[in-house]
mmCIF file of the N, C-alpha and C atoms, coordinates in Angstrom:
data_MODEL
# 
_entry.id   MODEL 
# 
loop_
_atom_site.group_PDB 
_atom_site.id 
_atom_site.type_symbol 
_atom_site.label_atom_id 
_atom_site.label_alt_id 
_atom_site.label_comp_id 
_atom_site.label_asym_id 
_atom_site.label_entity_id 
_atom_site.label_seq_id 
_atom_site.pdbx_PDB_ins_code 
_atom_site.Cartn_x 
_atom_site.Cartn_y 
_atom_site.Cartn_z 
_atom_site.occupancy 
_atom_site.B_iso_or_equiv 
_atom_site.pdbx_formal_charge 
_atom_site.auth_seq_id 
_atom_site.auth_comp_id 
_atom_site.auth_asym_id 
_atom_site.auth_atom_id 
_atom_site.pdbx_PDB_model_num 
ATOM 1   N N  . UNK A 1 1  ? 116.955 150.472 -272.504 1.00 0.00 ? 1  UNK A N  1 
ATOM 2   C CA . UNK A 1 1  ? 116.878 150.913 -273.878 1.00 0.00 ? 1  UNK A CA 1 
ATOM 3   C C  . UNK A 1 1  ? 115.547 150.420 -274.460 1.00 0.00 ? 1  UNK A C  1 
ATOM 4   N N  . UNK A 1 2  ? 114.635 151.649 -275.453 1.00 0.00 ? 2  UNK A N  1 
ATOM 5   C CA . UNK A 1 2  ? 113.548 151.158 -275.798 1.00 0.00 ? 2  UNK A CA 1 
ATOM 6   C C  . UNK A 1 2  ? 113.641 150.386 -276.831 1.00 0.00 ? 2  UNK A C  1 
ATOM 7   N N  . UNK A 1 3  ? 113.011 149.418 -277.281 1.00 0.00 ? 3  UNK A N  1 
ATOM 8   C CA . UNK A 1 3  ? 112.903 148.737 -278.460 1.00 0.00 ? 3  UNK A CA 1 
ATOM 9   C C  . UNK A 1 3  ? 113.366 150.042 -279.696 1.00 0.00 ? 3  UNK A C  1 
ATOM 10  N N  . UNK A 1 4  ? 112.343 150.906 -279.965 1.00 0.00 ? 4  UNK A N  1 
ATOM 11  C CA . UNK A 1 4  ? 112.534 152.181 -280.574 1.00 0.00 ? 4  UNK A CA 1 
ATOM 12  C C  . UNK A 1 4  ? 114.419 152.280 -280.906 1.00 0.00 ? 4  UNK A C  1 
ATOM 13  N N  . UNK A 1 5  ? 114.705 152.765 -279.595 1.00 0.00 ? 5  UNK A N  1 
ATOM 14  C CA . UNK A 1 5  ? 116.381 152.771 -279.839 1.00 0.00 ? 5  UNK A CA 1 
ATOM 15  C C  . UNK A 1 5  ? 117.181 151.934 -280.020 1.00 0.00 ? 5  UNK A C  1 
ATOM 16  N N  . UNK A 1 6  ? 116.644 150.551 -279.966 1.00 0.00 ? 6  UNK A N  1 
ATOM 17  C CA . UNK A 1 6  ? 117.640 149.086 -280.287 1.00 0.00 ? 6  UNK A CA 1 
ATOM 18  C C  . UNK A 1 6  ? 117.495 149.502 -282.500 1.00 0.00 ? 6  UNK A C  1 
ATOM 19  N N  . UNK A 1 7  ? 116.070 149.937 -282.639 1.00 0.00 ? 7  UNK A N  1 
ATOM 20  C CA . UNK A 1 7  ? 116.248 149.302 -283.690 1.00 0.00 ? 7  UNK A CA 1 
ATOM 21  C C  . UNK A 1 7  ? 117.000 151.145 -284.750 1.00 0.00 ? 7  UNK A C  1 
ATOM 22  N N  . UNK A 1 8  ? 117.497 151.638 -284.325 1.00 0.00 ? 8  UNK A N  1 
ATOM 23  C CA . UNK A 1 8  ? 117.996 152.784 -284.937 1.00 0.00 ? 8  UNK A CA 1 
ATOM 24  C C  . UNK A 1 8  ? 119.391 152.814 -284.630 1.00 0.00 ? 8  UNK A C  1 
ATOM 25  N N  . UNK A 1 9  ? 119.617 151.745 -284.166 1.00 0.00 ? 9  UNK A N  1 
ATOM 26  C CA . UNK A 1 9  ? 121.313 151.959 -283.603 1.00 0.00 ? 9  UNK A CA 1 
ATOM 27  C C  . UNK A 1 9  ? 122.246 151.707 -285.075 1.00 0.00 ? 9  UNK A C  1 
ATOM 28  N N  . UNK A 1 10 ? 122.996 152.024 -285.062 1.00 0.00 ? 10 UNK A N  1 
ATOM 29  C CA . UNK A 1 10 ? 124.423 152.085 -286.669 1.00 0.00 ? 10 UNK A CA 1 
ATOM 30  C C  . UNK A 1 10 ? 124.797 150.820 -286.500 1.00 0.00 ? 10 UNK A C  1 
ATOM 31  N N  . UNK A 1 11 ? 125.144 150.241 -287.762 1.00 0.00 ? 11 UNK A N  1 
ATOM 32  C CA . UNK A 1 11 ? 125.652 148.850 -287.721 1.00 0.00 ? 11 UNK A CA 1 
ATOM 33  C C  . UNK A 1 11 ? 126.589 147.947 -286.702 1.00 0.00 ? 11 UNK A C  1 
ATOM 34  N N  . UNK A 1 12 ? 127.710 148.853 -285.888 1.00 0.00 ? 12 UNK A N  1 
ATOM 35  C CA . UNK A 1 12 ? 127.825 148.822 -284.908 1.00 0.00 ? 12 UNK A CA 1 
ATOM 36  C C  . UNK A 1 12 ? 128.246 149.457 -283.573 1.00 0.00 ? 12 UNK A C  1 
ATOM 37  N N  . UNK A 1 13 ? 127.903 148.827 -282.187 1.00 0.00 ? 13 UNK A N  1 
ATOM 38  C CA . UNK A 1 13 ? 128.114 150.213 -281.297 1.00 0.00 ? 13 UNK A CA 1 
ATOM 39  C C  . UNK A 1 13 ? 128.966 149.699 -280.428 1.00 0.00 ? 13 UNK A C  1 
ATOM 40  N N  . UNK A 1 14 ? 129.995 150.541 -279.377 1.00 0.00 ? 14 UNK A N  1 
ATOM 41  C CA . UNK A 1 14 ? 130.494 150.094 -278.499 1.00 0.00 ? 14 UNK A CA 1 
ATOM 42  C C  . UNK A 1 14 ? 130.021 149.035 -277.634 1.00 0.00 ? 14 UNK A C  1 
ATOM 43  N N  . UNK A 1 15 ? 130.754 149.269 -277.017 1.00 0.00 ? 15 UNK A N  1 
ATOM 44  C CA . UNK A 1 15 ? 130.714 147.749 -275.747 1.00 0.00 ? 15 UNK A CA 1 
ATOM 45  C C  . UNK A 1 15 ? 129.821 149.034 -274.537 1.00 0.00 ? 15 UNK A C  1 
ATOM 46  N N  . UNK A 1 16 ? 129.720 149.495 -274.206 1.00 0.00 ? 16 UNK A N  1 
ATOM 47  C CA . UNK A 1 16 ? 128.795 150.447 -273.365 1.00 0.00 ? 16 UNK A CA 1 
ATOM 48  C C  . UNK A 1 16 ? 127.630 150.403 -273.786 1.00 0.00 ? 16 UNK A C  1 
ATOM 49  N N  . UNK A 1 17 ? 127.450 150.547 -275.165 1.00 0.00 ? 17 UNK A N  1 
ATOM 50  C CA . UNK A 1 17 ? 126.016 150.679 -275.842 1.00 0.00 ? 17 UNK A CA 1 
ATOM 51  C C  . UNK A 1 17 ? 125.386 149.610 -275.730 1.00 0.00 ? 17 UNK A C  1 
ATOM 52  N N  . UNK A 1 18 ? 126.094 148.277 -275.910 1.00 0.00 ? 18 UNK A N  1 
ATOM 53  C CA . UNK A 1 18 ? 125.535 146.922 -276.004 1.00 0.00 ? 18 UNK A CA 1 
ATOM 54  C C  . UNK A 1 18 ? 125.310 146.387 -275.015 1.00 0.00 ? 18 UNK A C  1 
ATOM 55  N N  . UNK A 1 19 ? 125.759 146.835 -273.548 1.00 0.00 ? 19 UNK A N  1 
ATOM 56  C CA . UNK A 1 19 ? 125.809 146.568 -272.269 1.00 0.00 ? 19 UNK A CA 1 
ATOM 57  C C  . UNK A 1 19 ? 124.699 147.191 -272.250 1.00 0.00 ? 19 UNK A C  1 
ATOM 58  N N  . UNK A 1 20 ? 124.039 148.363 -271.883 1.00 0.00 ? 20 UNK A N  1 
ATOM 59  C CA . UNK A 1 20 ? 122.972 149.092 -271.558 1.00 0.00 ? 20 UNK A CA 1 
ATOM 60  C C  . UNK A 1 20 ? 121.895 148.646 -272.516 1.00 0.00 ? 20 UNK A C  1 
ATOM 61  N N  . UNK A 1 21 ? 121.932 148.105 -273.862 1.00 0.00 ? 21 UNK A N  1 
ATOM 62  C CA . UNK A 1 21 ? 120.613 147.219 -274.742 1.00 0.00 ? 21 UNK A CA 1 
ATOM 63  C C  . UNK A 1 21 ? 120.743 145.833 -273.687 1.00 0.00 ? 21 UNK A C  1 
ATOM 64  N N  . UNK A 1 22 ? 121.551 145.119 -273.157 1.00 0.00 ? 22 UNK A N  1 
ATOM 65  C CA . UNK A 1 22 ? 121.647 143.854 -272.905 1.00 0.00 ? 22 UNK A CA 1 
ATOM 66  C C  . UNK A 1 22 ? 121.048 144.068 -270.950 1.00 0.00 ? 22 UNK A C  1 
ATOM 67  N N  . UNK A 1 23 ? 121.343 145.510 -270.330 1.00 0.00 ? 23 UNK A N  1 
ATOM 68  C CA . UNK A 1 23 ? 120.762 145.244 -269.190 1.00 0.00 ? 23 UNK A CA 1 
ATOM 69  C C  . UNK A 1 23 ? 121.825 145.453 -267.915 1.00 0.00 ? 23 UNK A C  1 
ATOM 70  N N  . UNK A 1 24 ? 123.192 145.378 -268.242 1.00 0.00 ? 24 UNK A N  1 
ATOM 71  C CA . UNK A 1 24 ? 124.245 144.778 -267.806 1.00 0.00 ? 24 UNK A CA 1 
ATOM 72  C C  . UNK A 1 24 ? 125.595 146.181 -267.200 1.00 0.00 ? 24 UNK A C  1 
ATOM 73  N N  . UNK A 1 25 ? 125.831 145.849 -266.627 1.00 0.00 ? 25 UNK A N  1 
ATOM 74  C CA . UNK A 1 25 ? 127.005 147.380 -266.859 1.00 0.00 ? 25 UNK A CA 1 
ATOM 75  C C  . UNK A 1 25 ? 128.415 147.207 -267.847 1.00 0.00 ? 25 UNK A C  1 
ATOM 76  N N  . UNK A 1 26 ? 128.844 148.014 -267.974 1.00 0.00 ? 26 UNK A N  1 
ATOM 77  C CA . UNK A 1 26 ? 130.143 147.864 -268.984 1.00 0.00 ? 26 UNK A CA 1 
ATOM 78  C C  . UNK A 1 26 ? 130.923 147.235 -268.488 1.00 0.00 ? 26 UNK A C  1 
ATOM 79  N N  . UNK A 1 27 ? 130.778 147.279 -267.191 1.00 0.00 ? 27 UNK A N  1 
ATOM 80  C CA . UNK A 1 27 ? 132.385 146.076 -266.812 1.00 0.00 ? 27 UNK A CA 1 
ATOM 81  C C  . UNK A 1 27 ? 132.051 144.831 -266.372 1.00 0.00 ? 27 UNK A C  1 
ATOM 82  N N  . UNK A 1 28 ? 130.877 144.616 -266.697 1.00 0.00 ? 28 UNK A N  1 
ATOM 83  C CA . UNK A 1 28 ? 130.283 143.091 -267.095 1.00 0.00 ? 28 UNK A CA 1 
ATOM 84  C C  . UNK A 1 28 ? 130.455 142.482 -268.287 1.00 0.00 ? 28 UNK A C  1 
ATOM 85  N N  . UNK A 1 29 ? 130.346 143.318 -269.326 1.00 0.00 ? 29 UNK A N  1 
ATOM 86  C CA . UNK A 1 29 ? 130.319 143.084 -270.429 1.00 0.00 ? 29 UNK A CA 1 
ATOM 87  C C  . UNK A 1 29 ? 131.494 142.999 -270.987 1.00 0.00 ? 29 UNK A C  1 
ATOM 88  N N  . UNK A 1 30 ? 132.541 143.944 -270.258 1.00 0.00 ? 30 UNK A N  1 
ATOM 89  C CA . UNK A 1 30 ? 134.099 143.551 -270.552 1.00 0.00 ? 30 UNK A CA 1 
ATOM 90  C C  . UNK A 1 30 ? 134.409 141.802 -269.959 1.00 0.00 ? 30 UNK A C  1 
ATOM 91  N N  . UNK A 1 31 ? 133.941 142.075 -268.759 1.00 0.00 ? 31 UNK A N  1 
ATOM 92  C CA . UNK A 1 31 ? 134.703 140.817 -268.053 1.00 0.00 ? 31 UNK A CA 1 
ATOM 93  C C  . UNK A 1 31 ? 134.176 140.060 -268.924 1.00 0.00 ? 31 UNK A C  1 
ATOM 94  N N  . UNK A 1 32 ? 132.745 139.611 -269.585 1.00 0.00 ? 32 UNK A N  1 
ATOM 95  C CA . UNK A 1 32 ? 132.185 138.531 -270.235 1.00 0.00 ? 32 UNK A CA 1 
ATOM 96  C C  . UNK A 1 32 ? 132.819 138.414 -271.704 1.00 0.00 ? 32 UNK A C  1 
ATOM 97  N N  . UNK A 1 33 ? 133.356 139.485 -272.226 1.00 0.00 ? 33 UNK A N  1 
ATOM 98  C CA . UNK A 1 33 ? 134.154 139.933 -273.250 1.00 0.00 ? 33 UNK A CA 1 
ATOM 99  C C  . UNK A 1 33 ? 135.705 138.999 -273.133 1.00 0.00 ? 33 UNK A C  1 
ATOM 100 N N  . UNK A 1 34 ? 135.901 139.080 -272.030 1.00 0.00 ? 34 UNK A N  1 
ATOM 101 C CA . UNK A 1 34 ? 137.378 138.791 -271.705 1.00 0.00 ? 34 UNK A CA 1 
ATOM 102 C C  . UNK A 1 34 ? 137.538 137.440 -271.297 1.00 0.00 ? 34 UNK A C  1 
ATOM 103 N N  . UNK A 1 35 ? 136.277 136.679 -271.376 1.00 0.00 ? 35 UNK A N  1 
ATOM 104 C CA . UNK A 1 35 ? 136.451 135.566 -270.505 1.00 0.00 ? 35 UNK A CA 1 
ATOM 105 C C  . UNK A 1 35 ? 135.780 134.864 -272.319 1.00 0.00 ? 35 UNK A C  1 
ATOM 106 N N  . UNK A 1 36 ? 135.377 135.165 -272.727 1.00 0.00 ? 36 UNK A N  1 
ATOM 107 C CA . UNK A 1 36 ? 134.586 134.227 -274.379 1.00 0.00 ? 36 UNK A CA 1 
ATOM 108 C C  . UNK A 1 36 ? 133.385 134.425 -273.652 1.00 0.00 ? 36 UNK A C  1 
ATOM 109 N N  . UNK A 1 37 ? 132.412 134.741 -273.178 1.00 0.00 ? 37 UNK A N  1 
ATOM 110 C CA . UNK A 1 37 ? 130.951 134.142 -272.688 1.00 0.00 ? 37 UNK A CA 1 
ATOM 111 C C  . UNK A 1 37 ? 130.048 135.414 -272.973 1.00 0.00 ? 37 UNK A C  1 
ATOM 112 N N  . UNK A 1 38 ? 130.733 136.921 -273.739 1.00 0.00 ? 38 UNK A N  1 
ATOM 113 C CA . UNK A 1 38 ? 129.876 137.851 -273.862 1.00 0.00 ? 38 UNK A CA 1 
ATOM 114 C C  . UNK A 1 38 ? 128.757 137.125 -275.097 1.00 0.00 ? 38 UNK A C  1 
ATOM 115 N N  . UNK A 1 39 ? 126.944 137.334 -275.067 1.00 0.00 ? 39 UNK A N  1 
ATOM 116 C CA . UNK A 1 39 ? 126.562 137.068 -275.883 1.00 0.00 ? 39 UNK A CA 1 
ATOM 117 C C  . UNK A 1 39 ? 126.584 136.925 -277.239 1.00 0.00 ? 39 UNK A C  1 
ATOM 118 N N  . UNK A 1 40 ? 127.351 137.908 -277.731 1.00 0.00 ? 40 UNK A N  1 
ATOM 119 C CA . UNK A 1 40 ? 127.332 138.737 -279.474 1.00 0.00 ? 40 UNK A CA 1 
ATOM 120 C C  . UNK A 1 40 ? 128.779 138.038 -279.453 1.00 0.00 ? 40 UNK A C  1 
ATOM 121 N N  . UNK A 1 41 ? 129.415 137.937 -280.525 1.00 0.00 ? 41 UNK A N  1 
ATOM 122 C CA . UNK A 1 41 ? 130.246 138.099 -281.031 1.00 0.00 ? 41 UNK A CA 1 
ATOM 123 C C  . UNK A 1 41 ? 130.870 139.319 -281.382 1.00 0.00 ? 41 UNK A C  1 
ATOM 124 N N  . UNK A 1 42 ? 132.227 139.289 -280.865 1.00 0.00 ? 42 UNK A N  1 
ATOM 125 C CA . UNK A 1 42 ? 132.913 140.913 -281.240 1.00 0.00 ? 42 UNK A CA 1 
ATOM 126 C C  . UNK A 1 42 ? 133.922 141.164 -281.549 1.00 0.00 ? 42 UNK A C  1 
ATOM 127 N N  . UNK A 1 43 ? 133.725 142.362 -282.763 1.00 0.00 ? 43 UNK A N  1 
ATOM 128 C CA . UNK A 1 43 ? 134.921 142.475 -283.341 1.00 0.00 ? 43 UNK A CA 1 
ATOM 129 C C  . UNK A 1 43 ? 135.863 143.387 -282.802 1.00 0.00 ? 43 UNK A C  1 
ATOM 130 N N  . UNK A 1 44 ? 137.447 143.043 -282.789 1.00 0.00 ? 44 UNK A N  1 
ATOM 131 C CA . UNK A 1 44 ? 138.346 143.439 -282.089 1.00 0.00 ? 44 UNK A CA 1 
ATOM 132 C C  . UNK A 1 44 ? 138.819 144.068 -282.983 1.00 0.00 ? 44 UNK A C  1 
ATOM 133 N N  . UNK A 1 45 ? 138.971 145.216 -283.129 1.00 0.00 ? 45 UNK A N  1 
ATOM 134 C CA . UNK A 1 45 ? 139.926 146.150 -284.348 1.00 0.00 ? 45 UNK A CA 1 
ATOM 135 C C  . UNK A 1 45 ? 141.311 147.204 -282.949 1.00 0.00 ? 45 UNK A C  1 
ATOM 136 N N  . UNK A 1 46 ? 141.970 146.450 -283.141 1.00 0.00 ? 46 UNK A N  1 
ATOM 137 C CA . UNK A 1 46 ? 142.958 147.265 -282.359 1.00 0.00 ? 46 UNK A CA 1 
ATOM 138 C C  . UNK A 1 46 ? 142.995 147.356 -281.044 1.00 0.00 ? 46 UNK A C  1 
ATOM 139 N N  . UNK A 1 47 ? 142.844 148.863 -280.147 1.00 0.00 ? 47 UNK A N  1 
ATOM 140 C CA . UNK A 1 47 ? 142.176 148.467 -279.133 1.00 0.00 ? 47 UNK A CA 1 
ATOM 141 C C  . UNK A 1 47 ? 140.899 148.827 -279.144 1.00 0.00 ? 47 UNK A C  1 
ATOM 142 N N  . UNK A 1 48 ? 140.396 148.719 -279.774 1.00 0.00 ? 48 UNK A N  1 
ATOM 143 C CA . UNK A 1 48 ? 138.770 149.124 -279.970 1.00 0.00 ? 48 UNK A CA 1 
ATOM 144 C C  . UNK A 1 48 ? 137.774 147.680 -279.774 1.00 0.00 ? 48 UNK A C  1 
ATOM 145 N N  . UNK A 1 49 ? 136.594 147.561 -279.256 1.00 0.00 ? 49 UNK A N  1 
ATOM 146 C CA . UNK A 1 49 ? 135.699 146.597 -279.473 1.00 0.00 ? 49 UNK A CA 1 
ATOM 147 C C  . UNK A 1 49 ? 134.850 146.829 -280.017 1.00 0.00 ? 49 UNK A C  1 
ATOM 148 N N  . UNK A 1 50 ? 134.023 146.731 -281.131 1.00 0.00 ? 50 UNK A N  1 
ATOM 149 C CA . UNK A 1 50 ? 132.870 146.292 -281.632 1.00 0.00 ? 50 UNK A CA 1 
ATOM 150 C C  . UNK A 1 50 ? 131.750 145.889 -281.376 1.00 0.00 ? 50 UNK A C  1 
ATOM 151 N N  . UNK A 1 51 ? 130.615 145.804 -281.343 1.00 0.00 ? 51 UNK A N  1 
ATOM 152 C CA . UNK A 1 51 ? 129.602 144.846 -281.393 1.00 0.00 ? 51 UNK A CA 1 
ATOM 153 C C  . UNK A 1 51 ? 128.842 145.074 -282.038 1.00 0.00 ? 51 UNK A C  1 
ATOM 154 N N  . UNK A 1 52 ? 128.635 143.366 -283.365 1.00 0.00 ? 52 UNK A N  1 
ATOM 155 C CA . UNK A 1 52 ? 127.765 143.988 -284.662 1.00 0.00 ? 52 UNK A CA 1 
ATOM 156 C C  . UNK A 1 52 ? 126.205 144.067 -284.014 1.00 0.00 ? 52 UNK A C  1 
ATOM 157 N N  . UNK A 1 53 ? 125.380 145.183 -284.558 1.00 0.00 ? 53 UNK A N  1 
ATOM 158 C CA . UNK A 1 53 ? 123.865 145.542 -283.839 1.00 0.00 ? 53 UNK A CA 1 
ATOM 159 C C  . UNK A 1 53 ? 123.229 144.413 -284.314 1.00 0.00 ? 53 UNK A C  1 
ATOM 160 N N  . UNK A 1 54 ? 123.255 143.730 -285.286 1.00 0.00 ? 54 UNK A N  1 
ATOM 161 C CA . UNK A 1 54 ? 122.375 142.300 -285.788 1.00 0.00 ? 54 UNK A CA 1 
ATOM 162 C C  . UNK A 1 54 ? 122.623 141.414 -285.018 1.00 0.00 ? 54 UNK A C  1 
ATOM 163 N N  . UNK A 1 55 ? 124.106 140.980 -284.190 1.00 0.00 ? 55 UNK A N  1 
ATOM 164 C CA . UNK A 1 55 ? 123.968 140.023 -283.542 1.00 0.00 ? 55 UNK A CA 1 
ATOM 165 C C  . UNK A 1 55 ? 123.334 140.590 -281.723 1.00 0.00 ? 55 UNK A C  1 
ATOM 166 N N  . UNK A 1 56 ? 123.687 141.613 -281.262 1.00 0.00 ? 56 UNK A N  1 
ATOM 167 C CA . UNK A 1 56 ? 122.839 142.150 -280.562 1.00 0.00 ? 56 UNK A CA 1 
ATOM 168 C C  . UNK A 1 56 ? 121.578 142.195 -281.058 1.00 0.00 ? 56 UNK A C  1 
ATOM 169 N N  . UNK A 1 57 ? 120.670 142.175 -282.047 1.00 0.00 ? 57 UNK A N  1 
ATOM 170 C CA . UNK A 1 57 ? 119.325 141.878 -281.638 1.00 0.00 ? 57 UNK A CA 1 
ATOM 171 C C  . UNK A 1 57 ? 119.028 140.735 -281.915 1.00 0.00 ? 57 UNK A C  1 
ATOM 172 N N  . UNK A 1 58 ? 119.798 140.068 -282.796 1.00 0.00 ? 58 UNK A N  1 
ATOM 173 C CA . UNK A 1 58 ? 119.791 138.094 -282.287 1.00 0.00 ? 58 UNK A CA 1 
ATOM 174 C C  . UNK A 1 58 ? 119.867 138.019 -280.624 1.00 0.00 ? 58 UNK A C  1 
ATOM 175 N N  . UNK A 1 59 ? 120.500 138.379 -279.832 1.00 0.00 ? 59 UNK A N  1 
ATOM 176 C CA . UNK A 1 59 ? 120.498 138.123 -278.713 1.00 0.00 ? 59 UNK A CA 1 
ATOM 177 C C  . UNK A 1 59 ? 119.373 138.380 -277.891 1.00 0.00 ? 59 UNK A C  1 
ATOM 178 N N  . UNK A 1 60 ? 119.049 139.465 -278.103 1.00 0.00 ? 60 UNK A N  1 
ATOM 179 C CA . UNK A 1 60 ? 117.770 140.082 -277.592 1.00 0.00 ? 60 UNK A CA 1 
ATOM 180 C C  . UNK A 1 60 ? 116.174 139.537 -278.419 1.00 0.00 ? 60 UNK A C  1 
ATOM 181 N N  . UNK A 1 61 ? 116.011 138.773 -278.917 1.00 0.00 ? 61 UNK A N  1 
ATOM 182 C CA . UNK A 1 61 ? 115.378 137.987 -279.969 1.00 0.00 ? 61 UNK A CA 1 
ATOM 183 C C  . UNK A 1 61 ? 114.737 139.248 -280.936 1.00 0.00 ? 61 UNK A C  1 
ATOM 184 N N  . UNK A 1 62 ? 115.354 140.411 -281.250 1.00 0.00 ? 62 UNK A N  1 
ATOM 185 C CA . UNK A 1 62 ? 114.595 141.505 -281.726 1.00 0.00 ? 62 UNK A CA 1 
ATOM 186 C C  . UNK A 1 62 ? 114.764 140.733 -283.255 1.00 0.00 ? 62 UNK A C  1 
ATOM 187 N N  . UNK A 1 63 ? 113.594 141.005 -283.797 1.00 0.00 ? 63 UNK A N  1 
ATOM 188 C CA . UNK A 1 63 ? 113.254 141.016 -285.475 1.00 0.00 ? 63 UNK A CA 1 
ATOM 189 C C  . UNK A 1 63 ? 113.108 142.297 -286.063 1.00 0.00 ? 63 UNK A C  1 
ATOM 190 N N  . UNK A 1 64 ? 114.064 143.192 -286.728 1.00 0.00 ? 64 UNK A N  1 
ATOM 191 C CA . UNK A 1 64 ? 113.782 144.568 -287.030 1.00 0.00 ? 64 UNK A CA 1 
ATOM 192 C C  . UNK A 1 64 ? 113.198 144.276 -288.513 1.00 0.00 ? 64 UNK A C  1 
ATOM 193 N N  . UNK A 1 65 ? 111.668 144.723 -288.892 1.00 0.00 ? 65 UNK A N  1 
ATOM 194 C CA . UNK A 1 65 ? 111.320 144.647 -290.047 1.00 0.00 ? 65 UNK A CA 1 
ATOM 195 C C  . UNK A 1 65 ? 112.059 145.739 -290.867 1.00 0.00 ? 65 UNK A C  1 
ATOM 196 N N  . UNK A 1 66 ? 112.028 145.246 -292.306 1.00 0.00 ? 66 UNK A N  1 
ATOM 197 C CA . UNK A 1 66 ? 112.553 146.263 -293.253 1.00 0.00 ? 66 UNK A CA 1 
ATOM 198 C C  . UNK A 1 66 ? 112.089 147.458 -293.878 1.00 0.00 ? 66 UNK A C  1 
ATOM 199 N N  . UNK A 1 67 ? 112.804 148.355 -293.737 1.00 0.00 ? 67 UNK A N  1 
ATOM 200 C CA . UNK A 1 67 ? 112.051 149.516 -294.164 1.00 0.00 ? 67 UNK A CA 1 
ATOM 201 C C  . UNK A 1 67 ? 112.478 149.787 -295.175 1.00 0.00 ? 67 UNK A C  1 
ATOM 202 N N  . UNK A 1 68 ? 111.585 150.564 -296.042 1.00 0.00 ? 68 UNK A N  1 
ATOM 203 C CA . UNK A 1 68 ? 111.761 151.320 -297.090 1.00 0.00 ? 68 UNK A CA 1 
ATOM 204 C C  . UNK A 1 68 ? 112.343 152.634 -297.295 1.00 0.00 ? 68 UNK A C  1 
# 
């Protein structure tokens, strides 16, 4: 994923999306999900996972400047 597309992503994206910004495949990111050790913090709404895009680019050390 290009920088470009890290920084246009919606507040937050699946667990696939955050796997492929992070490098990783999805069932890495589950297992790391499932075990506490995925990077981000994530929100669990049901059976759905989360991952907020701010703490994905904390992880990735991205600084998205502010736009107007």
């Amino acid at each position: 994923m290009t920088l470009e597309e890290l920084l246009e992503l919606p507040p937050t994206v699946n667990v696939v999306t955050a796997a492929r910004a992070l490098g990783i495949s999805a069932h890495k990111a589950y297992e790391l999900i499932r075990t506490g050790t995925f990077p981000v913090k994530v929100l669990s709404l049901g059976q759905t996972v989360k991952v907020p895009t701010a703490g994905l680019w904390a992880a990735l050390g991205v600084q998205p400047s502010l736009r107007e």
